[in-house]
C-alpha positions in Angstrom: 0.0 0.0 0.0 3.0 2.0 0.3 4.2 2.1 -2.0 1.0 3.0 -4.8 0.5 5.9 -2.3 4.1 6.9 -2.4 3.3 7.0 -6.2 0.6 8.7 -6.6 1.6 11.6 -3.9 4.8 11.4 -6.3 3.1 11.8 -9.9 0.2 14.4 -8.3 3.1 16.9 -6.7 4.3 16.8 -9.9 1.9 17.8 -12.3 2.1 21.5 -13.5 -0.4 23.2 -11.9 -0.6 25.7 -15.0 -1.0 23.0 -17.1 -4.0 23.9 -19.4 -7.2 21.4 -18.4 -7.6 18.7 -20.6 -10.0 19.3 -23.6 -13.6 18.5 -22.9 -14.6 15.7 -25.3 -16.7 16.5 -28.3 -20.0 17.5 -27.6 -22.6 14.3 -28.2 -24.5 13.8 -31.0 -28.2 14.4 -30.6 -30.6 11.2 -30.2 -30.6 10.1 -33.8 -34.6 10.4 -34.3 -34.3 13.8 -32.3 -31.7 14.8 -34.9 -33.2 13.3 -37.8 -36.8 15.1 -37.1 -35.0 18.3 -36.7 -32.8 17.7 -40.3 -36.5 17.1 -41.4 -37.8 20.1 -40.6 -35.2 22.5 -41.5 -34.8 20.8 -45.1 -37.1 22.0 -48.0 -39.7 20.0 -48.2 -38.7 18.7 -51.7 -35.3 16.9 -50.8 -35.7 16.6 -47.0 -35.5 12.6 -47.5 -32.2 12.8 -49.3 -31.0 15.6 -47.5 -31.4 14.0 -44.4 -30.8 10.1 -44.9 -27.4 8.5 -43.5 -26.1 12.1 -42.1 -27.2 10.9 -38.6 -25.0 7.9 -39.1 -22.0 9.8 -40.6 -22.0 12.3 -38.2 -22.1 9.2 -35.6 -19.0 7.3 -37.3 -17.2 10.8 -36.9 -17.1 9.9 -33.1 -14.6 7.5 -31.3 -14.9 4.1 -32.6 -17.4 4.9 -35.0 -15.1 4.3 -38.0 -14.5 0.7 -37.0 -16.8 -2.1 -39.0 -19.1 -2.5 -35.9 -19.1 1.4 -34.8 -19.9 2.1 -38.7 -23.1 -0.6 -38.3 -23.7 0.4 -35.1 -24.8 3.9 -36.0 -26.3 2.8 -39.1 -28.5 0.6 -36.8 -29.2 3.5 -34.9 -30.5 6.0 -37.5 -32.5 2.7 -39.4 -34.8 3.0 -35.9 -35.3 6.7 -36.2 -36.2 6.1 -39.8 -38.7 3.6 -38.6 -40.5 5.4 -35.8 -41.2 7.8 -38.7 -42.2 5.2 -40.9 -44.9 3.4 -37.8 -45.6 6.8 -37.3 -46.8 7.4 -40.8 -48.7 4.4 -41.2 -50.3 4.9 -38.1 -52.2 7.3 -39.5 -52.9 6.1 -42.6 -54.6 3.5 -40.4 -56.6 5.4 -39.1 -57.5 7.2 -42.6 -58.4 3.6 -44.0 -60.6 3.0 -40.7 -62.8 5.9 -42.5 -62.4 4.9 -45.6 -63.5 1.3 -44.4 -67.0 2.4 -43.1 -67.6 3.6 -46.6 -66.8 1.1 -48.7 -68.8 -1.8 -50.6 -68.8 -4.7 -48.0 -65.4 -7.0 -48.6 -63.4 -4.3 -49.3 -60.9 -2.7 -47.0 -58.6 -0.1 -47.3 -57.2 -1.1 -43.7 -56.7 -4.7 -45.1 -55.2 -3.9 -48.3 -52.7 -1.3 -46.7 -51.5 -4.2 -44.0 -51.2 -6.3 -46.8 -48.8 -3.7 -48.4 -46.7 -3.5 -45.0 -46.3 -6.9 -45.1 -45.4 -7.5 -49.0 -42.6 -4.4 -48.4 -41.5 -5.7 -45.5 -40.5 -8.9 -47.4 -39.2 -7.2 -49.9 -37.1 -5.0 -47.9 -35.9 -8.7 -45.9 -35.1 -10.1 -49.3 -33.1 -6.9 -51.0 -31.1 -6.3 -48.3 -30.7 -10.2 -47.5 -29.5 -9.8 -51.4 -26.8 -7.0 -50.8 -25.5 -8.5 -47.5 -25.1 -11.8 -49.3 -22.7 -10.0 -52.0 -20.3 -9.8 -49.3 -20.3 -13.0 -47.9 -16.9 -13.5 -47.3 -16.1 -9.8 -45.8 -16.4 -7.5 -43.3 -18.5 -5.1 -45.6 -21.7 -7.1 -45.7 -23.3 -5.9 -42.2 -22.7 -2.6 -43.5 -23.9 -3.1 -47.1 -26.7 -4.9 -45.3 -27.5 -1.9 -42.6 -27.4 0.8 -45.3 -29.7 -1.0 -47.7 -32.0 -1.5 -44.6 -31.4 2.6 -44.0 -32.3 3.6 -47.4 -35.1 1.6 -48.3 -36.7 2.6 -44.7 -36.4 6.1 -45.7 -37.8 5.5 -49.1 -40.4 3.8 -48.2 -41.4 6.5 -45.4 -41.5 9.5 -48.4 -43.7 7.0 -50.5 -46.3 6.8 -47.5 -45.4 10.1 -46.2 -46.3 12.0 -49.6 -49.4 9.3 -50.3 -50.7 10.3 -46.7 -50.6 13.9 -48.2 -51.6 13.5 -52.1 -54.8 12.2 -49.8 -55.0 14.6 -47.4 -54.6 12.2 -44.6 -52.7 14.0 -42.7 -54.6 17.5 -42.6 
């Protein structure tokens, strides 16, 4: 015990007391659907999707460890579940526009059925592409990031599609 105290009297006596503090570290990055909401918002309407897609995740792989295979999917990963609380939070109301619509239609037809059905058909699709584009890159370190950035960009895609339907059909007034 000593001796470590010995030490450490040692190595604190001799640090320079006008030594300038150590930098702070680098501010953190905003909660990435915080972040994207805001990019949203201050983007023109017109390219807000492609304005705003994957800068979450860059910005995120700036950090420490970000630029390593796993920190790069990682933050990938994180902006995909931003992208899709926008996307459940899109289709939640055009679930409740088909609801409407429903009590209006000929009997056997639904709007709320036929939309699920769409949900379903693109979530397979998205499973499939992506599966696709990870496969590629079987035999490298690349595919979980191939795979996490197909999964980014076809969740924002599909989000504008449902986001400007829910609009065309003033769903959303």
């Amino acid at each position: 015990m000593f001796p470590l105290t010995f030490a450490l009297s040692i190595f604190t006596a001799s640090a320079d007391p006008e030594a300038p503090p150590e930098p702070s570290p680098e501010p953190s990055l905003a909660e990435p659907l915080d972040w994207v909401r805001q990019c949203l918002s201050d983007a023109p309407t017109a390219t807000a999707i492609d304005d705003c897609v994957g800068r979450w995740s860059n910005l995120c792989q700036a950090q420490p460890q970000g630029g390593t295979t796993v920190g790069i999917t990682s933050c990938i990963a994180a902006e995909i579940s931003a992208w899709e609380t926008l996307l459940a939070e899109v289709h939640t109301k055009l679930e409740v526009a088909a609801r409407v619509y429903d009590h209006h239609m000929p009997e056997g037809v639904s709007v709320l059925a036929a939309l699920g059905a769409s949900k379903s058909a693109w979530e397979a699709f998205r499973f499939a592409q992506c599966d696709y584009e990870y496969t590629e890159y079987a035999d490298g370190t690349m595919r979980s990031i191939v795979g996490a950035d197909c999964r980014l960009k076809l969740t924002a895609q599909r989000y504008e599609y449902l986001l400007n339907h829910g609009r065309q059909q003033n769903h959303f007034e």
